[in-house]
C-alpha positions in Angstrom: -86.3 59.9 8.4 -86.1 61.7 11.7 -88.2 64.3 12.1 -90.3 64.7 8.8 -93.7 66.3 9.4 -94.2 67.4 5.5 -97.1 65.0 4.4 -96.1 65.3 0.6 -92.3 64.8 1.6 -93.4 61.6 3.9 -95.0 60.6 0.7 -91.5 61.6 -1.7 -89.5 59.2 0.9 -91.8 56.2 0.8 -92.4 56.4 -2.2 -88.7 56.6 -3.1 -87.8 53.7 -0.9 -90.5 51.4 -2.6 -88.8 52.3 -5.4 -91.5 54.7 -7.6 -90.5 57.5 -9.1 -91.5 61.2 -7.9 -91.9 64.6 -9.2 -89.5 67.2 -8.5 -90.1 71.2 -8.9 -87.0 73.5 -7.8 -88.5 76.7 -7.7 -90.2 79.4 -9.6 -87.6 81.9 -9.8 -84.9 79.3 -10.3 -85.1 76.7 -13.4 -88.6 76.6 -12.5 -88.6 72.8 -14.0 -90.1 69.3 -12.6 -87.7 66.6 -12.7 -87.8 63.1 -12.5 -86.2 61.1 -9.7 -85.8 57.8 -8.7 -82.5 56.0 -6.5 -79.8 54.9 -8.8 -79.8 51.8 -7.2 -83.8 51.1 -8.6 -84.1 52.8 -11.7 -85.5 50.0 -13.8 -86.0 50.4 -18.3 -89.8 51.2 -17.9 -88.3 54.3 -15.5 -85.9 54.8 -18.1 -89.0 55.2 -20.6 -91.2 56.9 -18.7 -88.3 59.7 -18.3 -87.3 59.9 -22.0 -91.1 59.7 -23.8 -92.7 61.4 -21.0 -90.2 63.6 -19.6 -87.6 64.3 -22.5 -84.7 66.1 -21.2 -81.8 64.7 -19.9 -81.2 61.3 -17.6 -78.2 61.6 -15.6 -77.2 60.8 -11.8 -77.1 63.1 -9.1 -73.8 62.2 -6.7 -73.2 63.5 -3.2 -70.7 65.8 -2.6 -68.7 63.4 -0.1 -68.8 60.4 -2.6 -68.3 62.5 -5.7 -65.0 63.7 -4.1 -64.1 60.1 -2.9 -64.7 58.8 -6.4 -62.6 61.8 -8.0 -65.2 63.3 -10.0 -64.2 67.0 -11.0 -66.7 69.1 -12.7 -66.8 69.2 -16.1 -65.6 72.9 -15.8 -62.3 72.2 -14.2 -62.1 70.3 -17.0 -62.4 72.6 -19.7 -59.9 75.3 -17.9 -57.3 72.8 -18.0 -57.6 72.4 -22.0 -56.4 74.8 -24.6 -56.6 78.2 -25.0 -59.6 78.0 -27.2 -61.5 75.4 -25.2 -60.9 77.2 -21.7 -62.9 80.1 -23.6 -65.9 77.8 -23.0 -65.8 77.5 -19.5 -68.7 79.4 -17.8 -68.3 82.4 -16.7 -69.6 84.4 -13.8 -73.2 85.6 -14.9 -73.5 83.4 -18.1 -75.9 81.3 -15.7 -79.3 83.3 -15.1 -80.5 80.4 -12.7 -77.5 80.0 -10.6 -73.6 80.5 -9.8 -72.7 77.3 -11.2 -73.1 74.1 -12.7 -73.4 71.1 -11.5 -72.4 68.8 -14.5 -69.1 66.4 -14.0 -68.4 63.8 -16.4 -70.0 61.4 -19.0 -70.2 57.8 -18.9 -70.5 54.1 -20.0 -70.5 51.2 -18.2 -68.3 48.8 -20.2 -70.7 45.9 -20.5 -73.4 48.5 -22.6 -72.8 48.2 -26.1 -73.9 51.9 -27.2 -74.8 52.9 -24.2 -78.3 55.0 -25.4 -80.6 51.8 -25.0 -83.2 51.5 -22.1 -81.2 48.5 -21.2 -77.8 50.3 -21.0 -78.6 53.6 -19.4 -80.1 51.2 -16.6 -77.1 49.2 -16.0 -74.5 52.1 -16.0 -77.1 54.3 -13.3 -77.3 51.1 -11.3 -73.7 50.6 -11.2 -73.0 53.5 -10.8 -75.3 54.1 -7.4 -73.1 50.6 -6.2 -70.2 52.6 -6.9 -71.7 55.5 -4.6 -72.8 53.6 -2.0 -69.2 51.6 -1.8 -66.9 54.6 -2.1 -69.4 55.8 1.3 -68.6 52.8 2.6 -65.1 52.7 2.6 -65.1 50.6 -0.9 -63.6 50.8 -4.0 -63.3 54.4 -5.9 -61.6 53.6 -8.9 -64.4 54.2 -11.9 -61.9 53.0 -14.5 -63.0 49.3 -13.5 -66.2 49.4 -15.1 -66.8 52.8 -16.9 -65.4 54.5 -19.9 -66.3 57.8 -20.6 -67.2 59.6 -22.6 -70.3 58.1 -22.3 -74.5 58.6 -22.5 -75.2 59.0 -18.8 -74.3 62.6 -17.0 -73.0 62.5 -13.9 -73.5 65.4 -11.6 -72.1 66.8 -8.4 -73.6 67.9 -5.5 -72.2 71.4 -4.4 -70.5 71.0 -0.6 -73.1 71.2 1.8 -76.1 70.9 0.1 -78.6 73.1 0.5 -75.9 75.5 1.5 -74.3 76.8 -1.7 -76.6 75.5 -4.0 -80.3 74.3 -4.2 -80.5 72.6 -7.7 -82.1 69.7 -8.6 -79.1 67.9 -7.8 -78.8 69.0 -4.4 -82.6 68.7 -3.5 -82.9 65.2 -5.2 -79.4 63.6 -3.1 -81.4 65.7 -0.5 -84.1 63.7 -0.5 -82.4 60.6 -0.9 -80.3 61.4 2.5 -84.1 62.2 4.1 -85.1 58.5 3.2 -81.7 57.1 4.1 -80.8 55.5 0.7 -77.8 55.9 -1.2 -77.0 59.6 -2.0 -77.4 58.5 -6.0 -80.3 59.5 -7.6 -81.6 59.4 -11.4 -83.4 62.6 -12.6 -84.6 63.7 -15.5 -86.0 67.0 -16.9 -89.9 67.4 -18.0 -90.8 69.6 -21.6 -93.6 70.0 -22.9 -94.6 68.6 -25.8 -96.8 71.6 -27.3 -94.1 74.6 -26.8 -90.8 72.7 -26.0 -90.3 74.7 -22.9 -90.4 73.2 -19.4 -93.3 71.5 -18.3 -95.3 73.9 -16.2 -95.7 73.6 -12.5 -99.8 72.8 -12.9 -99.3 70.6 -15.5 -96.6 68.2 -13.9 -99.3 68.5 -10.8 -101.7 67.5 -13.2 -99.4 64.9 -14.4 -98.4 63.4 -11.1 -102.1 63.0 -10.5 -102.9 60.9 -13.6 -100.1 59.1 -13.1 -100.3 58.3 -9.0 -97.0 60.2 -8.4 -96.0 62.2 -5.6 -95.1 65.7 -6.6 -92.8 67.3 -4.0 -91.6 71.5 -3.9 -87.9 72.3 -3.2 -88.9 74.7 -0.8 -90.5 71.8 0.9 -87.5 69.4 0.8 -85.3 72.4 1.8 -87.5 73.0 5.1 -87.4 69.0 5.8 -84.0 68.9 5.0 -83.1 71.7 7.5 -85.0 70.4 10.3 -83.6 66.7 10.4 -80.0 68.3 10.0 -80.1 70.1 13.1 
């Protein structure tokens, strides 16, 4: 944290590095959704209930660019246009995205130790791993996944677009944004917020309202973009 004068983004990175979870919004005329996010390397099982009783879409682990690419995770797209003829049909398409150019999803996983791999207990251990997996490949450490995943699995794994904020200003790229900001492992948990009453994403003033009752720092992306900018120049 170089050069951070944002007070609520000040509060996002400590926060984050004390390991507490924060409140994400992207943007009004983007997904216009509050997310979730904690480092992959603290999510603990009452994160993992907070996210799934109180948030309720879904948990899955936002991977730098740089790592994602040194662990060999494609995007679940690729994927698809590689299969048959009927499958590649899936694939996304220019325009079928009214939020954005692309997607971000890659693949999913289990870590082998997890028995289903849905509990509190198991989601915890495969995010966790998986942020040591991060945070080694970065390093110069071992890449290969097959050692303690299998996949298909519970736990989404997304990809950052190359240079974030650049191409892309998801809550993938703002969350590994942020985690970059605070200087922790580019490996963050996130997890969408519905509402209970109408099933839609949780408005902005309500996850306000939430972050309030619940003493957690809610954070714009405009405001992560701006900090973001700043410390990278």
């Amino acid at each position: 944290m170089n050069n951070i004068k944002n007070n609520s983004i000040q509060k996002a990175v400590e926060s984050l590095k004390n390991g507490k979870m924060i409140l994400l919004f992207d943007a009004a005329d983007r997904e216009g959704e509050t997310d979730f996010v904690i480092p992959a390397s603290k999510i603990t099982t009452e994160h993992i209930y907070q996210m799934r009783k109180d948030g309720g879409g879904l948990i899955c682990v936002a991977i730098d660019p740089k790592a994602a690419a040194k662990l060999d995770l494609p995007f679940y797209a690729d994927i698809l246009s590689h299969s048959n003829e009927k499958i590649k049909k899936l694939v996304e398409k220019d325009g079928d995205l009214s939020y954005d150019s692309k997607s971000s999803f890659s693949i999913w996983v289990n870590h082998r130790d997890t028995f289903t791999g849905i509990t509190d207990r198991d989601r915890v251990l495969t995010i966790t791993r998986m942020g040591a997996f991060v945070k080694s490949a970065l390093n110069g450490g071992t890449a290969d996944l097959s050692s303690e995943f299998r996949s298909p699995g519970h736990v989404s794994l997304l990809r950052a677009a190359d240079g974030l904020m650049h191409e892309r200003t998801g809550q993938t790229e703002l969350s590994v944004a942020l985690a970059e900001l605070a200087d922790l492992t580019p490996a963050m948990a996130i997890c969408e917020m519905l509402d209970d009453k109408n099933g839609l994403a949780l408005s902005k003033t309500d996850a306000i309202n939430y972050a309030k009752e619940h003493g957690l720092v809610f954070v714009e992306g405009k405001d992560v973009i701006e900090a973001y900018d700043k410390n990278s120049n």
